[in-house]
VEXRO-415648 format. One record per residue (C-alpha): residue in three letters; x negated, y negated, z negated; chain. Coordinates in nm, 2 decimals. Layout:
% VEXRO-415648
[r 'ALA', [X, Y, Z], 'A']
...
% end
This chain:
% VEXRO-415648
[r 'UNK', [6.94, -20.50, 5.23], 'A']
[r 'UNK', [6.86, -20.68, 4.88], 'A']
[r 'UNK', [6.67, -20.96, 5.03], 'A']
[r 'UNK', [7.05, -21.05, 5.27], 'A']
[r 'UNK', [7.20, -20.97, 4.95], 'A']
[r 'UNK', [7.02, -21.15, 4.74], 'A']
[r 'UNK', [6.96, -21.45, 4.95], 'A']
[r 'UNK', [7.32, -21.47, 5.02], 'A']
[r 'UNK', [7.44, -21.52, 4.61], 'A']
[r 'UNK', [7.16, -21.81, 4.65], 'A']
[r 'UNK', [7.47, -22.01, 4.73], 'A']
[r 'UNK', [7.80, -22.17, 4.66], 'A']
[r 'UNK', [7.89, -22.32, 4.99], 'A']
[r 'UNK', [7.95, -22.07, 5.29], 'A']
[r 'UNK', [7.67, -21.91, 5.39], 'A']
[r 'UNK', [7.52, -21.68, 5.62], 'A']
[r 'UNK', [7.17, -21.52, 5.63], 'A']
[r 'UNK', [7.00, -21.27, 5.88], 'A']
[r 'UNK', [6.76, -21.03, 5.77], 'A']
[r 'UNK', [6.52, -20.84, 5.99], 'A']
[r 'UNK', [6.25, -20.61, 5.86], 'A']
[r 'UNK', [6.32, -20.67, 5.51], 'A']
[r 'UNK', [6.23, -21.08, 5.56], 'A']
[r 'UNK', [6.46, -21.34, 5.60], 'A']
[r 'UNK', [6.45, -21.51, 5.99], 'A']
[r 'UNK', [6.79, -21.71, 5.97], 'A']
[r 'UNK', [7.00, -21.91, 5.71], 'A']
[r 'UNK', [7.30, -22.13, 5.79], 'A']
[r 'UNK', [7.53, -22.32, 5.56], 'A']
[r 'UNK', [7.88, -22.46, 5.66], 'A']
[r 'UNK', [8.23, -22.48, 5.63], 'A']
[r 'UNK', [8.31, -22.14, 5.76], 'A']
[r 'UNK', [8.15, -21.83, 5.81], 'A']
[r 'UNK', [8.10, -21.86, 6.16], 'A']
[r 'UNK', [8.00, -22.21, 6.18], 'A']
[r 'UNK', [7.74, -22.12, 5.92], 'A']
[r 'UNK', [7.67, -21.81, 6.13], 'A']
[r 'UNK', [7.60, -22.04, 6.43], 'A']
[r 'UNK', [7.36, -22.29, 6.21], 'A']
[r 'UNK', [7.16, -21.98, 6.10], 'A']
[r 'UNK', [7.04, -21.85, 6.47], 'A']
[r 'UNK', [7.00, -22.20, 6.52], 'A']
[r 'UNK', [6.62, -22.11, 6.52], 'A']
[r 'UNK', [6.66, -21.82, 6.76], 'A']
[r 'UNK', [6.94, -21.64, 6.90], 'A']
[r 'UNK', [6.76, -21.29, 6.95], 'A']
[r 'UNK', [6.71, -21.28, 6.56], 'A']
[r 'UNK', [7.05, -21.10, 6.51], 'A']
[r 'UNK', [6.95, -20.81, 6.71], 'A']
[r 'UNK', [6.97, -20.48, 6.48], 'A']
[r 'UNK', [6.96, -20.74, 6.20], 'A']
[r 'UNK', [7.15, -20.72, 5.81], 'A']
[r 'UNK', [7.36, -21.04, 5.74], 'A']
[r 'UNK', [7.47, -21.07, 5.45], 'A']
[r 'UNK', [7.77, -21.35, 5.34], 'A']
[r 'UNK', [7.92, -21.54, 5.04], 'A']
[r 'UNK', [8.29, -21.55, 5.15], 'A']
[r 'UNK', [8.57, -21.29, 5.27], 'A']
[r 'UNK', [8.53, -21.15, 5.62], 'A']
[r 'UNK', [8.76, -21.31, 5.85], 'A']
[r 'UNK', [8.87, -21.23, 6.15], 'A']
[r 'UNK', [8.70, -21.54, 6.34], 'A']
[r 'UNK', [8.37, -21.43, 6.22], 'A']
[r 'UNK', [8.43, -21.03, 6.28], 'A']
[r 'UNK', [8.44, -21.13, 6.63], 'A']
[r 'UNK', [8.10, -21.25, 6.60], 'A']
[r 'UNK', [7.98, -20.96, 6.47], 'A']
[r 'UNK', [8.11, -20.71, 6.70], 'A']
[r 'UNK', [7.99, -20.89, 6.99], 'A']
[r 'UNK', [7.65, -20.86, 6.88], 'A']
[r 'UNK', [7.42, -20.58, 6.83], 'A']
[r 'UNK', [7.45, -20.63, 6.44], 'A']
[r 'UNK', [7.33, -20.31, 6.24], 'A']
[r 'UNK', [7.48, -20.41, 5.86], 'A']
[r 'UNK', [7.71, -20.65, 5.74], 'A']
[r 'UNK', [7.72, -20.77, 5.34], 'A']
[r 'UNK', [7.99, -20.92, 5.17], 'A']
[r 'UNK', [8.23, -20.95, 4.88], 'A']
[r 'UNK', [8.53, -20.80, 5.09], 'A']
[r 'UNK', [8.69, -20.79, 5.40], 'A']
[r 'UNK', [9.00, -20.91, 5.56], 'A']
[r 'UNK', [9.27, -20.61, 5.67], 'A']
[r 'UNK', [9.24, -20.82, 6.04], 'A']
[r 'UNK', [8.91, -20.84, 6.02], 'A']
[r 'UNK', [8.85, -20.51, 5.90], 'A']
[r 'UNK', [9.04, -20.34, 6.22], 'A']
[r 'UNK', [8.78, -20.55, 6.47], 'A']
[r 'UNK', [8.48, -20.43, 6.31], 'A']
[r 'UNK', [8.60, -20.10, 6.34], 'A']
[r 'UNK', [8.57, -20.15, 6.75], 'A']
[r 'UNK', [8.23, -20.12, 6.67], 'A']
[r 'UNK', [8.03, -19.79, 6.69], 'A']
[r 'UNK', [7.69, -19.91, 6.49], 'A']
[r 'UNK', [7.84, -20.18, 6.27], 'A']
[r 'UNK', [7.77, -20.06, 5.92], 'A']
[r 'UNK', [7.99, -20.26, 5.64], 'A']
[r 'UNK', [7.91, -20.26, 5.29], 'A']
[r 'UNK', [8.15, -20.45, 5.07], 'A']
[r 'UNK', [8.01, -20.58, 4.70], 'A']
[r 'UNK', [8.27, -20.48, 4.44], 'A']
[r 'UNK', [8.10, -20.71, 4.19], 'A']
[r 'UNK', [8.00, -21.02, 4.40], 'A']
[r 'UNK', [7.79, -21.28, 4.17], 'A']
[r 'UNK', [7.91, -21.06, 3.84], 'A']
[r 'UNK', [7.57, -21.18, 3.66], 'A']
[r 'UNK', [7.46, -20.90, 3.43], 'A']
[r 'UNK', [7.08, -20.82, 3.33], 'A']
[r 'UNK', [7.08, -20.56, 3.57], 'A']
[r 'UNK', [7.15, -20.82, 3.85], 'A']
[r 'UNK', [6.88, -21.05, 3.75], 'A']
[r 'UNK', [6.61, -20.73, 3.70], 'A']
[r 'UNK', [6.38, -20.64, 3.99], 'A']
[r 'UNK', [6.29, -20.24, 4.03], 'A']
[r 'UNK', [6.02, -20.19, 4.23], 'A']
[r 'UNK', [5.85, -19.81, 4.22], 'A']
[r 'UNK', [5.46, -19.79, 4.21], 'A']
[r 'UNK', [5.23, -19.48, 4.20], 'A']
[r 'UNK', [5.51, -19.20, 4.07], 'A']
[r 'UNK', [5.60, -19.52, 3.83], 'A']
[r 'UNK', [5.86, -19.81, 3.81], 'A']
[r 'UNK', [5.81, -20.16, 3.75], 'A']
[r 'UNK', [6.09, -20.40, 3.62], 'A']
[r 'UNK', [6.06, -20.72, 3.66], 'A']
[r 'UNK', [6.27, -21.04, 3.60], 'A']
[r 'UNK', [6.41, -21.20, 3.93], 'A']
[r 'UNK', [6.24, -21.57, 3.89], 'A']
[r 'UNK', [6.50, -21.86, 3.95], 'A']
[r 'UNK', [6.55, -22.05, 4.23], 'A']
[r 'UNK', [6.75, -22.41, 4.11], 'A']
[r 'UNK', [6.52, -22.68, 4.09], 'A']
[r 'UNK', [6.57, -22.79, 3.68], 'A']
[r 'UNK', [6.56, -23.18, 3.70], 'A']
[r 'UNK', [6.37, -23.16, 3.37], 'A']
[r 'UNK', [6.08, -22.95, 3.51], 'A']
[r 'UNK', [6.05, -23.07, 3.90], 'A']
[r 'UNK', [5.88, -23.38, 3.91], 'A']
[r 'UNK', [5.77, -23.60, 4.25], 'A']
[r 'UNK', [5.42, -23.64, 4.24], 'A']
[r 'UNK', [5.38, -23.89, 4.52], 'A']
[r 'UNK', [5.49, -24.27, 4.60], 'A']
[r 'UNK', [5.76, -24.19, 4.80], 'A']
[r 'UNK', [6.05, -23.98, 4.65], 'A']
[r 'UNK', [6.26, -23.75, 4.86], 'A']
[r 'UNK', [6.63, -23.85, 4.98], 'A']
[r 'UNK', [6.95, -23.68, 4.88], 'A']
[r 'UNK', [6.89, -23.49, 5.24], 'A']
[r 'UNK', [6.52, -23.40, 5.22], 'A']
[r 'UNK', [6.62, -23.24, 4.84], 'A']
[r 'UNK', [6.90, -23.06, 4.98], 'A']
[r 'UNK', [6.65, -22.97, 5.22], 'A']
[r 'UNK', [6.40, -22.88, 5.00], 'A']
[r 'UNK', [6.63, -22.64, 4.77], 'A']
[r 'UNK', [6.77, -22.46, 5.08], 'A']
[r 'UNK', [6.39, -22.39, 5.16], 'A']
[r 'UNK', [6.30, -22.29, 4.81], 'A']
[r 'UNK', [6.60, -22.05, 4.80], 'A']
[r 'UNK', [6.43, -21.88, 5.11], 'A']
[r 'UNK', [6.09, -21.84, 5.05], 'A']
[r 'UNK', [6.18, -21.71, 4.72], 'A']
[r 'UNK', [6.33, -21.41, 4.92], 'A']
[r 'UNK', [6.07, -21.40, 5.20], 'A']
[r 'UNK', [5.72, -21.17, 5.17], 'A']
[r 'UNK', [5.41, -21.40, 5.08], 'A']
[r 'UNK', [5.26, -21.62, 5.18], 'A']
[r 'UNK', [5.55, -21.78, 5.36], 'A']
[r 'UNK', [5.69, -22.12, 5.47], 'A']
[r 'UNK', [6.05, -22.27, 5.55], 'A']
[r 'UNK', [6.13, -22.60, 5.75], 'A']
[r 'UNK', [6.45, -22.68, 5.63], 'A']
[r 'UNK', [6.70, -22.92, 5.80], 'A']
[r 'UNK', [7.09, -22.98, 5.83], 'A']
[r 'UNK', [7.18, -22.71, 5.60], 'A']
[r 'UNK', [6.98, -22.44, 5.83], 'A']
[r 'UNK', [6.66, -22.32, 5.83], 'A']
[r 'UNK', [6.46, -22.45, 6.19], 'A']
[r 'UNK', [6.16, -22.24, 6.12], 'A']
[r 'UNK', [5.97, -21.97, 5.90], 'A']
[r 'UNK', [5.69, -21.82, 5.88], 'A']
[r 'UNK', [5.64, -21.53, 5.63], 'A']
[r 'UNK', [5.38, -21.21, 5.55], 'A']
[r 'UNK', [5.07, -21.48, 5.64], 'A']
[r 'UNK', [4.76, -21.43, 5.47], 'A']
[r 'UNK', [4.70, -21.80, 5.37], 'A']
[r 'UNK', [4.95, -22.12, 5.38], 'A']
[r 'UNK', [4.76, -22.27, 5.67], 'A']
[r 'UNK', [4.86, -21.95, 5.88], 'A']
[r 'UNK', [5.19, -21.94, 5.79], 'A']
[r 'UNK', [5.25, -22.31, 5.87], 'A']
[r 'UNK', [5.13, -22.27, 6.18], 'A']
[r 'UNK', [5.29, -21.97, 6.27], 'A']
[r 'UNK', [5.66, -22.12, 6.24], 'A']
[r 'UNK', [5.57, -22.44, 6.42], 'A']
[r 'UNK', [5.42, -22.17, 6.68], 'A']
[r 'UNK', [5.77, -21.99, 6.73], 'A']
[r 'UNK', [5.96, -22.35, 6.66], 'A']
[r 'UNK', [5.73, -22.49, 6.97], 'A']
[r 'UNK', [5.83, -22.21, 7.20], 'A']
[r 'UNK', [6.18, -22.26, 7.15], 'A']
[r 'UNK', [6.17, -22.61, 7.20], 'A']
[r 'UNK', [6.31, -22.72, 6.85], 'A']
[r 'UNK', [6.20, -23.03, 6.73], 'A']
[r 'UNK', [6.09, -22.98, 6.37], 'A']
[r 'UNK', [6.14, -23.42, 6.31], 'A']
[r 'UNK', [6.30, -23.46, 5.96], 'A']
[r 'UNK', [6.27, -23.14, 5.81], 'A']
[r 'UNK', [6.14, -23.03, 5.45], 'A']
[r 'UNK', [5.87, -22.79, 5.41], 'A']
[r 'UNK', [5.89, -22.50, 5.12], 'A']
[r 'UNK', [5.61, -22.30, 5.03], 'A']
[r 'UNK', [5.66, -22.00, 4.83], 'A']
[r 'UNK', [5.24, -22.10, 4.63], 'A']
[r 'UNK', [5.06, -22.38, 4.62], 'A']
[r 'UNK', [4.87, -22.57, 4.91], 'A']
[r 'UNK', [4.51, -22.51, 4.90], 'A']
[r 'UNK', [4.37, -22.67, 5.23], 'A']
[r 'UNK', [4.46, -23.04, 5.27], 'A']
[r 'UNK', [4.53, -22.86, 5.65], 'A']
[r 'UNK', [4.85, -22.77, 5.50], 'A']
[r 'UNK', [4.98, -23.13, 5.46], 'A']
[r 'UNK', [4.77, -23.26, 5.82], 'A']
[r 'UNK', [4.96, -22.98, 6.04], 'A']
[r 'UNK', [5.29, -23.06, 5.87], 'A']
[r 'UNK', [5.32, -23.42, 5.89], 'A']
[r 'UNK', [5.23, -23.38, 6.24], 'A']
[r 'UNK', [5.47, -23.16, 6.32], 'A']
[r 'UNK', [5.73, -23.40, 6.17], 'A']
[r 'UNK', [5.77, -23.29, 5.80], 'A']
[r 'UNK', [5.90, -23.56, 5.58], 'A']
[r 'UNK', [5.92, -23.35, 5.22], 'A']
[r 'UNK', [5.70, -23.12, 5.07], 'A']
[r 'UNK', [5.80, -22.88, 4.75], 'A']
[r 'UNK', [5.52, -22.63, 4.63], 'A']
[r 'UNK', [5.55, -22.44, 4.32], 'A']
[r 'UNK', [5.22, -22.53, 4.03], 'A']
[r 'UNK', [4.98, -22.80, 4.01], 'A']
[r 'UNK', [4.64, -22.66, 4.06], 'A']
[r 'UNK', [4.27, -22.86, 4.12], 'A']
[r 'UNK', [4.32, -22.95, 4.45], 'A']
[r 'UNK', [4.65, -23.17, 4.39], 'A']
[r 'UNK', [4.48, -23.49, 4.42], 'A']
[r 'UNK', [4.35, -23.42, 4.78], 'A']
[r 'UNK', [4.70, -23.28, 4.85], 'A']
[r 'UNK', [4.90, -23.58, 4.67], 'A']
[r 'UNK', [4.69, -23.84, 4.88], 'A']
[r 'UNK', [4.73, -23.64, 5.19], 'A']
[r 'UNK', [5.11, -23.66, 5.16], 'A']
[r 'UNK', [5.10, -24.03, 5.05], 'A']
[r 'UNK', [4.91, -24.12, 5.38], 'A']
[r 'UNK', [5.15, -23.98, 5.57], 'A']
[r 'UNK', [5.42, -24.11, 5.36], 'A']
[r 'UNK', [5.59, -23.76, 5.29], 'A']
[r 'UNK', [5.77, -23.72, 4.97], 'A']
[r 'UNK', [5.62, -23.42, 4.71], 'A']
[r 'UNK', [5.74, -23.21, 4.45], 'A']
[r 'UNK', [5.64, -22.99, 4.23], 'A']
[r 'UNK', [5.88, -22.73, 4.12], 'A']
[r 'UNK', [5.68, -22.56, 3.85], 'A']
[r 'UNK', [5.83, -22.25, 3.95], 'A']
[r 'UNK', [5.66, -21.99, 4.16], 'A']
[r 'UNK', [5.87, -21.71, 4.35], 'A']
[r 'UNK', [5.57, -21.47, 4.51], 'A']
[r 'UNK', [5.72, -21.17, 4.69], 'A']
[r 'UNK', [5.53, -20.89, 4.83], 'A']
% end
């Protein structure tokens, strides 16, 4: 439940994100709750079966609905309406936690426990905003307003999703993802895999990886499938192969200088 609740304080606009197996498989940003709910199974309907969604806004009634009329397991947020409350209570399995401290930032918040061989491990949780003094575009083109919007909603998920892993971004929703892959190249084509057998066009969307490309493969498969951004996290030796990859197919490149690796 940390990775829907984590995922979720990502952002300031309304947002909704499914969570299956500990991995984020739906994000959706909106005006409401349930139209964001409606962007984020966008990439597959089936993905809110027995899932944990987690929101950034008050439970309303509109959205309970939702909920109850799917097999949701665990719904996160920072409270919930007296109306709303009542309809998820039709529900036998529907498991609400409410967040007493919603975005209260304390070093606790922004620690990472993890427990290792009879051990524990703290961490820092890395950051997610792209600083406009340390992201820098590395290729002729730069990115649009919409293909960086597109690019931070991606970052924000990868961040969150097990390694090695890849978001297309698009619209404010996330139109594929491919996570737990044990190279870039896999996990690229993995989401196009599941995007192609729903029939969603990935035309126009930004691709976020959570390390850097290795395999000019990475940039080939992508433009092909219809990427028009690219953010990876460090420069490493094979950036010129990379940056002249993306400059042949006229895709815009960043590099964030910050890299979120979750296993």
């Amino acid at each position: 439940m940390d990775c829907a609740y984590d995922l979720a304080r990502e952002f300031s606009t309304p947002a909704c994100v499914v969570v299956n197996h500990n991995n984020p498989c739906g994000v959706g940003l909106a005006k409401t709750l349930s139209q964001a709910y409606e962007k984020a199974l966008l990439i597959d309907p089936a993905i809110v079966l027995d899932s944990v969604i987690a929101v950034n806004r008050p439970v309303d009634a509109e959205f309970a609905h939702l909920l109850v009329d799917n097999a949701v397991k665990v719904v996160i947020a920072p409270s919930f309406l007296a109306d709303a409350f009542v309809i998820c209570k039709k529900s036998k399995h529907l498991r609400l936690i409410k967040i007493l401290k919603w975005g209260y930032k304390t070093e606790k918040l922004n620690l990472d426990y993890k427990s290792i061989g009879g051990g524990l491990l703290v961490q820092e949780k890395s950051p997610c905003r792209m600083p406009s003094d340390q992201a820098n575009v590395v290729t002729e083109r730069k990115p649009a307003p919409n293909e960086l919007r597109s690019l931070d909603l991606g970052r924000r998920v990868v961040k969150h999703a097990k390694s090695y892993a890849v978001a297309f971004a698009r619209n404010n929703h996330i139109v594929a993802i491919g996570v737990g892959q044990p190279n870039q190249t896999h996990a690229i084509e993995f989401a196009i895999h599941k995007a192609l057998r729903r029939n969603l066009s990935l035309k126009g969307t930004a691709l976020a990886s959570d390390d850097s490309f290795l395999s000019r493969d990475c940039i080939d498969i992508a433009a092909q499938a219809g990427v028009t951004a690219v953010v990876q996290p460090l420069p490493n030796k094979r950036d010129k192969k990379m940056i002249q990859a993306a400059d042949q197919h006229n895709l815009a490149m960043i590099f964030s200088h910050t890299r979120h690796y979750c296993q």
